[in-house]
N, C-alpha and C positions, 0 to 999 in steps of 0.2 A: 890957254892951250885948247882948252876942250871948243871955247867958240871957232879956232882958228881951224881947227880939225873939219867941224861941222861944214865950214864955210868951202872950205878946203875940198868936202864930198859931195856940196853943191853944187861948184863949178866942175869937177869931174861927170858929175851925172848930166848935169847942161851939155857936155860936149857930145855926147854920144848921140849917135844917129839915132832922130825919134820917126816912126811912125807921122804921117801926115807932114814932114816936113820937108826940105831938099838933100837931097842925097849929097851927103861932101865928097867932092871930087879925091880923087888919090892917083896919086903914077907909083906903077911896080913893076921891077921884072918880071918877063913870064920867062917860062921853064921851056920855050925857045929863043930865052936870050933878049928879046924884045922889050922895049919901054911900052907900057901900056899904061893909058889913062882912062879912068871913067869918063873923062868930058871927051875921050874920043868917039862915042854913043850915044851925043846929043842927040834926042829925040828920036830915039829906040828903046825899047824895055829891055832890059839889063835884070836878071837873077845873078846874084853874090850869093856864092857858096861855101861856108867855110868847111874844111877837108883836113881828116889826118889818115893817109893809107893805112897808118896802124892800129886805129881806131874801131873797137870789134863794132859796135854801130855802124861808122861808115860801111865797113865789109859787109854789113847786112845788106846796104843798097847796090854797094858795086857787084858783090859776090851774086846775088841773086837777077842784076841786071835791069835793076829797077829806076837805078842814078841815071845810067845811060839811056835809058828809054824817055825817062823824063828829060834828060838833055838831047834827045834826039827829036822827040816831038816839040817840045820848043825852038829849038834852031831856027826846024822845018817854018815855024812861023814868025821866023825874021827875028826871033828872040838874042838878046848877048847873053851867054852865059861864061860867067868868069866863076871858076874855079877859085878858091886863096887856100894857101897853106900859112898857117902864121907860127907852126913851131918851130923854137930858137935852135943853133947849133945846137948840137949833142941831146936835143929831147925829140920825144917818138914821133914820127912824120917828119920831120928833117930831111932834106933832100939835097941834093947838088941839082944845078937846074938840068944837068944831063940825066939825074937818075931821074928825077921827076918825067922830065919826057919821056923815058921809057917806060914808068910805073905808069900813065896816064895812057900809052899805046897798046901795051899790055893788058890793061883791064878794060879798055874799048874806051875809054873816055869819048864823048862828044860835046865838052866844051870847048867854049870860044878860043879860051887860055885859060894856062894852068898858070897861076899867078905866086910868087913869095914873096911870103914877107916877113923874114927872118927877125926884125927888129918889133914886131908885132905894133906895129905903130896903127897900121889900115885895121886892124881887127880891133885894137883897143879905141880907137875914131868910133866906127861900131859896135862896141860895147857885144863885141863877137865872147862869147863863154862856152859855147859848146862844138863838137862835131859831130855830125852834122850839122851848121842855124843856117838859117835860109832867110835871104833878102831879096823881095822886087821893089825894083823901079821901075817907075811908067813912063812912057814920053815924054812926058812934060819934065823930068827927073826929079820926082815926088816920091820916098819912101813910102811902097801904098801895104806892104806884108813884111814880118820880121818875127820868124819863130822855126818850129820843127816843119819837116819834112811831110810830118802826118802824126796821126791820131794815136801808134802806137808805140808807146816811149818802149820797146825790147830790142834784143840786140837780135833776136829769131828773126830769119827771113821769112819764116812761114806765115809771119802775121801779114806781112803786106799786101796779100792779096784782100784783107777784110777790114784795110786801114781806107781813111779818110787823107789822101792826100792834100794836104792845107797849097801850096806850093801849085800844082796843075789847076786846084780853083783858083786861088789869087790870078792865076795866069789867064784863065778862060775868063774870069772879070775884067782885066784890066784891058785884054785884046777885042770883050765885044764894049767895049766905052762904058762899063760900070763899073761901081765902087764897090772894092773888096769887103765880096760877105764878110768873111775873117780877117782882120787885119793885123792881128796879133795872138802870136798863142806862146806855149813857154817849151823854147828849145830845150829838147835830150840829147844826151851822147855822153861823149868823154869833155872832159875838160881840156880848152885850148890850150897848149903845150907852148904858154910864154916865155920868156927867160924869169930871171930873178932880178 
């Protein structure tokens, strides 16, 4: 048993999207109703966002306007940014795709799409555990960053003006053709709102 288990948290930890590798493709609804595929992005850099509106962390970044700024000055540079939600019915961040769009409208969202995934399939692919974690891909669809936001794991907005945003450097790396100073660091927030 105990070897079967082992073997068992092997191959689970194999599946998860690593750092230096290719990025596994995934199709999800967005929260306009739309099929969206990452392989729709070939050969664009793409940031995967995981999100829970109810999450005092995320509202550290929306509430202060920092999410958006950062998904605003990426866009501007040709960037995809997908938003994910991956909590299950009846747990916090849960959305209908109609309330989603308005919660995304409302707080000035400036992602590509708001994307769900209610069966937390695309997030457990990615080995997603927190809200806020942050993922880029580069061109090539190379997982090249996979961690926090920035430097300061608090749910205070006050800190981010004195944080180390990991996320806009991966991004100024990857856009002037170099290799991500930081390519890994360890996501904070809440815990992703799977099922059971």
């Amino acid at each position: 048993m105990k070897k079967a288990l082992a073997l068992l948290i092997v191959l689970v930890s194999a599946v998860y999207a690593e750092v230096g590798e290719p990025a596994q493709n995934f199709t999800l609804k967005s929260a306009a109703g739309k099929e969206v595929s990452l392989s729709d992005f070939k050969g664009k850099v793409v940031v995967l966002e995981w999100t829970n509106p109810g999450c005092p962390f995320v509202k550290k970044h929306y509430g202060s306007g920092n999410m958006q700024k950062l998904q605003k000055d990426a866009t501007a540079k040709g960037v995809v940014w997908l938003s994910i939600c991956s909590s299950a019915p009846g747990k916090q961040g849960n959305m209908s795709a109609g309330d989603a769009a308005k919660a995304s409208a409302e707080n000035g969202s400036a992602a590509t799409a708001y994307l769900l995934d209610e069966d937390g399939k695309v997030g457990q692919l990615y080995g997603a555990k927190r809200t806020p974690e942050m993922y880029v891909i580069n061109k090539d669809g190379t997982l090249v960053y996979h961690g926090a936001i920035d430097d300061k794991k608090t749910p205070d907005p006050a800190d981010i003006a004195g944080a180390k945003n990991y996320v806009a450097a991966a991004l100024d790396d990857v856009l002037a053709g170099k290799p991500v100073s930081t390519p890994q660091t360890e996501a904070y927030g809440c815990s992703v709102k799977y099922g059971e």
